[in-house]
C-alpha positions in Angstrom: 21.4 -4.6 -20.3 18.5 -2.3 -21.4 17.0 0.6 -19.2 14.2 -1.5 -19.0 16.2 -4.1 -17.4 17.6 -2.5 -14.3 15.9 -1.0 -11.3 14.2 1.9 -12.0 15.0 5.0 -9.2 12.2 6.7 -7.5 11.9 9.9 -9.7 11.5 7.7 -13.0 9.1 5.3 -11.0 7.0 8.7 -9.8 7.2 9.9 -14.2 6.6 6.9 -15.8 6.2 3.4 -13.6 8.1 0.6 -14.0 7.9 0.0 -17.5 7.1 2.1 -20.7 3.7 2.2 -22.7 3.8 0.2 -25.7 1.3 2.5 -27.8 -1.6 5.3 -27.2 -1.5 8.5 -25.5 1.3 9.9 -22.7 -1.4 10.7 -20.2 -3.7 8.2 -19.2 -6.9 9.4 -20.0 -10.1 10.3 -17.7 -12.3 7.7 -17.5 -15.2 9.3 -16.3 -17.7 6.9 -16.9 -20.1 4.8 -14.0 -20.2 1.4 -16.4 -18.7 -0.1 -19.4 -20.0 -1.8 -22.3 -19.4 -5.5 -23.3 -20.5 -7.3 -27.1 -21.8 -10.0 -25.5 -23.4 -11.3 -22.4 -20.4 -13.8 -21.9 -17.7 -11.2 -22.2 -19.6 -9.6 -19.3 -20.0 -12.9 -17.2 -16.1 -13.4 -17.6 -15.2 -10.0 -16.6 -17.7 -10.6 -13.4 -15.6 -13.9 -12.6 -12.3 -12.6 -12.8 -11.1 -14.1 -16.0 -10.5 -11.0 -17.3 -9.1 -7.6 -16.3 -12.4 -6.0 -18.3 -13.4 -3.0 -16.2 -17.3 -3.5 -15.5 -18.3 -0.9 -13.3 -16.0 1.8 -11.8 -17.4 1.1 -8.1 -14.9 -2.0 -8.9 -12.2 -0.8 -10.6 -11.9 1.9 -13.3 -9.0 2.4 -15.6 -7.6 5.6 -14.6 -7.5 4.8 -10.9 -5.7 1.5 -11.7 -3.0 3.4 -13.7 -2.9 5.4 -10.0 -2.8 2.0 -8.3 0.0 0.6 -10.7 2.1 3.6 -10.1 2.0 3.2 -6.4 2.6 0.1 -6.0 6.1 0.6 -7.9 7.3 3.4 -5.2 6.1 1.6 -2.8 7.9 -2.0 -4.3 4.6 -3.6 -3.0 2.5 -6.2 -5.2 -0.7 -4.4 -5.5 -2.3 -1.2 -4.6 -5.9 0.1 -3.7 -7.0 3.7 -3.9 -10.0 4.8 -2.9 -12.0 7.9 -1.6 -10.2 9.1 1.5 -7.4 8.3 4.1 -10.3 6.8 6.5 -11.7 4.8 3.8 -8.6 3.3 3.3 -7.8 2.8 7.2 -11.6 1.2 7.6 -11.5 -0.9 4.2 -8.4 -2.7 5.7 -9.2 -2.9 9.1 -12.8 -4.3 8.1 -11.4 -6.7 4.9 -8.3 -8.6 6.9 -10.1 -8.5 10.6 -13.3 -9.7 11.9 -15.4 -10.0 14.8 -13.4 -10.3 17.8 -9.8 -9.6 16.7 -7.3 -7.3 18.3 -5.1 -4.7 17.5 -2.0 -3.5 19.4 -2.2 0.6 18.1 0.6 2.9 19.0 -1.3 6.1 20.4 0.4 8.4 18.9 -1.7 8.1 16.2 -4.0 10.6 13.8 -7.2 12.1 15.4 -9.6 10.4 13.0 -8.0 7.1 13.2 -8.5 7.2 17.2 -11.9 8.3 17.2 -12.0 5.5 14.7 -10.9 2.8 16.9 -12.5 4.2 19.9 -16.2 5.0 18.5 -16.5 2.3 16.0 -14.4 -0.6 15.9 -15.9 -1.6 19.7 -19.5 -2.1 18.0 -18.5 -4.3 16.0 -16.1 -6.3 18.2 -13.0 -5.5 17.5 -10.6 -4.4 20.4 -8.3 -2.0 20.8 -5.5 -1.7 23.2 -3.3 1.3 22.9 0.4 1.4 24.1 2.7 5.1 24.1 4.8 5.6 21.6 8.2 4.9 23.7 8.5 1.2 23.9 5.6 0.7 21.0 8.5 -1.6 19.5 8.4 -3.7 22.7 5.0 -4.0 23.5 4.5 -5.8 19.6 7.8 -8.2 20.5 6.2 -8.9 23.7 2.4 -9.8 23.1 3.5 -12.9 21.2 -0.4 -14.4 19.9 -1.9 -11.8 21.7 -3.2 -9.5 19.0 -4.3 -10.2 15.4 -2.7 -6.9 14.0 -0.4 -4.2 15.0 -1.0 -0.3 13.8 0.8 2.5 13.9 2.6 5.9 12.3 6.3 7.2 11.6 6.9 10.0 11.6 3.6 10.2 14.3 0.2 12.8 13.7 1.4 15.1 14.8 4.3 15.8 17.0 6.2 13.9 14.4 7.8 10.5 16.7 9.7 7.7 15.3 9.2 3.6 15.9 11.9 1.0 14.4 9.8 0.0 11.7 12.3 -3.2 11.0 11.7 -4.4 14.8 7.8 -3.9 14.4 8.0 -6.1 11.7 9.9 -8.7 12.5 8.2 -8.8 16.2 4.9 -8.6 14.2 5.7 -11.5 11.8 6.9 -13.8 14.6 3.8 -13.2 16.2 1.5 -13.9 13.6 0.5 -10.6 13.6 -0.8 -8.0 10.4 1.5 -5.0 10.4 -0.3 -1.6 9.4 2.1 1.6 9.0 0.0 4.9 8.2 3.1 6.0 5.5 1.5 9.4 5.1 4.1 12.2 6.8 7.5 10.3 5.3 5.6 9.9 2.0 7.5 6.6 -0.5 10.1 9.4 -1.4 11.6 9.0 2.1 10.6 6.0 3.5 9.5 2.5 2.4 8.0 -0.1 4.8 7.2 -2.7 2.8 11.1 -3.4 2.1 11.3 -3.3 5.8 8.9 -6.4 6.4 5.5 -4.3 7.4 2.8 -6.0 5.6 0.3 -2.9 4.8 1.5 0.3 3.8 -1.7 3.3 4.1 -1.7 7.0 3.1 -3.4 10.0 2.8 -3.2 10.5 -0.9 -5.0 13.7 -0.1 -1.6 14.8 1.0 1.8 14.3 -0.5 1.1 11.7 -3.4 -1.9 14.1 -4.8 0.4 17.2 -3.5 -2.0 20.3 -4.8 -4.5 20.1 -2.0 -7.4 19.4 -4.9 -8.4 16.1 -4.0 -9.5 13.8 -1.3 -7.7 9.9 -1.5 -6.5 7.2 0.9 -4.4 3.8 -1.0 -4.0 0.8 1.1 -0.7 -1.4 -0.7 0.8 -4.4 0.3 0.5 -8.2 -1.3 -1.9 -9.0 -3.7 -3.7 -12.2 -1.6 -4.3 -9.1 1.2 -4.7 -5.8 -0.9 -7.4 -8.3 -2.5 -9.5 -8.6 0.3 -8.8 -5.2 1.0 -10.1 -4.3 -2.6 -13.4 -6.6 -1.9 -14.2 -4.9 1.2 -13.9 -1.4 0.2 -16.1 -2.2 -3.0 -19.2 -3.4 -0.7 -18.4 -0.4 1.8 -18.5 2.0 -1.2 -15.4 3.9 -0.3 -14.7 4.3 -4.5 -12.2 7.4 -5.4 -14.0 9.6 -8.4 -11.9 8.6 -12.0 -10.8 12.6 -12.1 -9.6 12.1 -8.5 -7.8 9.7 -9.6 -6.2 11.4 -12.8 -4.9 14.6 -10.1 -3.7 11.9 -8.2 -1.2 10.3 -11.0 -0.3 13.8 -11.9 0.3 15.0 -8.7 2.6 11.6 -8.4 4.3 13.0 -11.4 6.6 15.6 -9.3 6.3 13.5 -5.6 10.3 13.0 -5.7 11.3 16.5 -7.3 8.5 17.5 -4.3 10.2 16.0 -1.4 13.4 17.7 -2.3 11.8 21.0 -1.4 9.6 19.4 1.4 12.4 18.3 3.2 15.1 21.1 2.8 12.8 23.6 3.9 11.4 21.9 6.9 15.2 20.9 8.0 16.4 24.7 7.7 13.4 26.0 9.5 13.5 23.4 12.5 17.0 24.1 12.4 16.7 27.9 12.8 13.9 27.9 15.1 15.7 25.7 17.8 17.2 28.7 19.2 14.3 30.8 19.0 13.3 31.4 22.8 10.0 31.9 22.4 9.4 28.2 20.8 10.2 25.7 24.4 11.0 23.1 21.6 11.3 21.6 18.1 9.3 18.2 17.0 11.2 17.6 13.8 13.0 13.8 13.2 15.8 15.7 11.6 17.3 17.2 14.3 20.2 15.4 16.6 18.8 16.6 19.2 14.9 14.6 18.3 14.9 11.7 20.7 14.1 9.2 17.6 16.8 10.7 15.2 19.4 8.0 15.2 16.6 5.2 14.1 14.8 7.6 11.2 18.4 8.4 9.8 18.5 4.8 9.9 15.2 4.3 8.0 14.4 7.4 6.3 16.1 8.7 2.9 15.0 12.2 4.1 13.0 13.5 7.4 9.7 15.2 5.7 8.0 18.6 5.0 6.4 18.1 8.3 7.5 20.0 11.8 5.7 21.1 14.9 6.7 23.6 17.4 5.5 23.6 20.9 5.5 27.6 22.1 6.5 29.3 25.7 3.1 30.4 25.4 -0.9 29.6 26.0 -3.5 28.9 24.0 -4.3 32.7 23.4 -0.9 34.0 22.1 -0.4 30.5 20.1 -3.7 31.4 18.6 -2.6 35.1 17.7 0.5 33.3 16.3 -1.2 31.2 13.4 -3.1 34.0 12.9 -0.1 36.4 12.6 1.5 34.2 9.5 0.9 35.4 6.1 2.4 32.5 4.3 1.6 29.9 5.9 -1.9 29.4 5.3 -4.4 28.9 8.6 -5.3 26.0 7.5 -5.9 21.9 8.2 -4.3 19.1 5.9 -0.6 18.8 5.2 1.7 17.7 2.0 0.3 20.2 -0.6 3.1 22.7 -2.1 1.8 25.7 0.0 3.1 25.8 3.4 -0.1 25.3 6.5 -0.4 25.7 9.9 -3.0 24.7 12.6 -3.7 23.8 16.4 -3.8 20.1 16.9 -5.6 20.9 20.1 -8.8 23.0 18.3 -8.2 20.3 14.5 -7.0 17.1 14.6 -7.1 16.7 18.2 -10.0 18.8 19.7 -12.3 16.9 21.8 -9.3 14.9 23.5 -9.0 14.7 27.5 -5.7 16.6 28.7 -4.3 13.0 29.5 -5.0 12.0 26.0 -3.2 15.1 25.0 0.1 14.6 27.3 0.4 10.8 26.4 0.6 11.5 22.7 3.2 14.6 23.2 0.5 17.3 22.5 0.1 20.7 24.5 -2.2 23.8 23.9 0.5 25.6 22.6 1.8 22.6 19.9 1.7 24.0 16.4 1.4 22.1 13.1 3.5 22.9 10.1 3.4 21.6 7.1 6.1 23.2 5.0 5.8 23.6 1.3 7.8 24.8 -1.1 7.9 27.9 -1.2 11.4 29.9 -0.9 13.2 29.0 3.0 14.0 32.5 3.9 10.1 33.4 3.1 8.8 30.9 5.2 11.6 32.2 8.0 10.8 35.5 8.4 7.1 34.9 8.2 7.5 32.3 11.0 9.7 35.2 12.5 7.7 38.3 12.1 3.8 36.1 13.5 6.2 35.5 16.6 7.0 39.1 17.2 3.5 40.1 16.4 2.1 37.6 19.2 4.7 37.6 22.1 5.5 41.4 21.4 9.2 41.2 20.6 
């Protein structure tokens, strides 16, 4: 048996793929070009048709964003992989390229901000229908609306109070139904969790956030098989949504250290939920981690680690949980998640701003619900800065 032979583990995948380059350089270069050049009008008409993999114009494909693609698709396991220029271009290209005029979807809502506003502001015009169902019992609801809906969305870990659905029973519920299965993969990142080998048909993330990891660029991928991903790849070509070739460079790079990442990601975040659970100014501790997190027994089951991600809901209002993110010195008052410097924000006045207080409740959000997305930066750091914006707000 040669390396090449056996089943490469998720660090080598994030380095260096699934297989080795033959010849030519050990980066992939920046294709920064719009078009490419072909020696003949017939070279150009085959590359047009699809009988060959010649790049034409890099609205279609480009080279350095299908090295991205390739790489992807081997953490995920999945057949094929899009990227392209955002999380919500991703999320729209696949809604739009595998449903149509008068389809429904079954969405968990518990879901991102964007993504609801999304469903709620645009889908409707163009006739597709949304029905949302709470997170609890989001597992039932798919097994029970047997040819009812066309396709079945939803997160886990959740935006962003961080709840957990069986992904295995959404899938196999989903499949029996002859139902699409969407999972937004973005919190757990491929390093922790992996749908696809769970049965969900469509894997999305936010590239902007763990895969690119720097905070320097702007991406969503959409992977699954290649008879899907291809419609996917169609749609998002006539919507436009393209990802820039240098965006795609940062991208691979930032892919480059995802596993050695995560390792950080998800020691820090378990030792700070941990330590904070007795703190008696926070009223409680979102983190998937924890034995005492409602979901905990079915993300040990289907996660290989719990995330960089936590939330803390404090014994305070909206004023004092405002002087808190703007006590911390570390953690940076800021939106987004995933990059290597530890953020913090208000879902309530971000993600989530606009949203009725029923809205709010049903998804697990309160005024006083902080965001954190934990970097990498040393534990005991990020403790006592947590520590010392608490004192500074509540006054001891």
């Amino acid at each position: 048996m040669t390396t090449n032979d056996r089943k490469r583990g998720l660090s080598t995948r994030s380095v260096q793929g699934m297989k080795r380059a033959e010849s030519g350089p050990a980066v992939e270069p920046i294709y920064q070009t719009s078009t490419f050049v072909f020696k003949d009008q017939q070279e150009m008409l085959d590359a047009v048709q699809g009988k060959s993999d010649k790049d034409v114009y890099t609205r279609w494909s480009n080279p350095t964003t299908t090295n991205a693609e390739k790489k992807i698709s081997a953490l995920e396991n999945t057949e094929d992989t899009v990227v392209l220029s955002s999380g919500m271009a991703a999320i729209s290209s696949t809604i739009y390229g595998l449903l149509k005029n008068g389809s429904r979807i079954l969405a968990c809502d518990s879901i991102y901000g964007g993504t609801l506003h999304l469903f709620q502001d645009i889908l409707p015009r163009h006739g597709i229908e949304v029905t949302y169902h709470p997170l609890d019992g989001f597992a039932d609801a798919v097994e029970d609306s047997y040819g009812s809906y066309d396709m079945c969305f939803f997160e886990t870990p959740t935006n962003p109070v961080l709840g957990i659905i069986d992904i295995r029973r959404v899938a196999d519920a989903a499949r029996t139904g002859s139902m699409i299965s969407v999972v937004d993969n973005t919190f757990a990142s491929p390093i922790n969790q992996r749908p696809y080998e769970m049965g969900i048909d469509i894997i999305i993330h936010s590239a902007t956030k763990y895969l690119g990891g720097h905070s320097d660029i702007i991406a969503g991928t959409v992977s699954g098989n290649s008879e899907q991903i291809g419609k996917v790849r169609n749609t998002a070509k006539l919507l436009g949504g393209t990802v820039d070739p240098f965006a795609s460079f940062l991208l691979e790079r930032g892919i480059k250290t995802l596993a050695a990442r995560m390792v950080w990601h998800n020691f820090n975040a378990l030792f700070l939920a941990d330590k904070l659970s007795s703190d008696s100014r926070i009223s409680r501790v979102h983190y998937p981690g924890l034995p005492s997190h409602p979901g905990h027994s079915i993300a040990r089951r289907q996660m290989t680690g719990y995330g960089g991600m936590l939330a803390i809901d404090l014994a305070a209002n909206l004023e004092t949980t405002k002087e808190f993110v703007d006590s911390l010195e570390i953690f940076l008052n800021a939106v987004s998640l995933g990059g290597v410097e530890s953020l913090a924000s208000i879902p309530v006045l971000t993600t989530h701003y606009g949203f009725s207080k029923g809205e709010l409740e049903s998804t697990g959000i309160c005024e006083s619900t902080v965001r954190m997305s934990v970097g990498i930066e040393d534990p005991e750091d990020l403790l006592f800065d947590v520590k010392q914006a608490l004192e500074k707000s509540f006054g001891y």
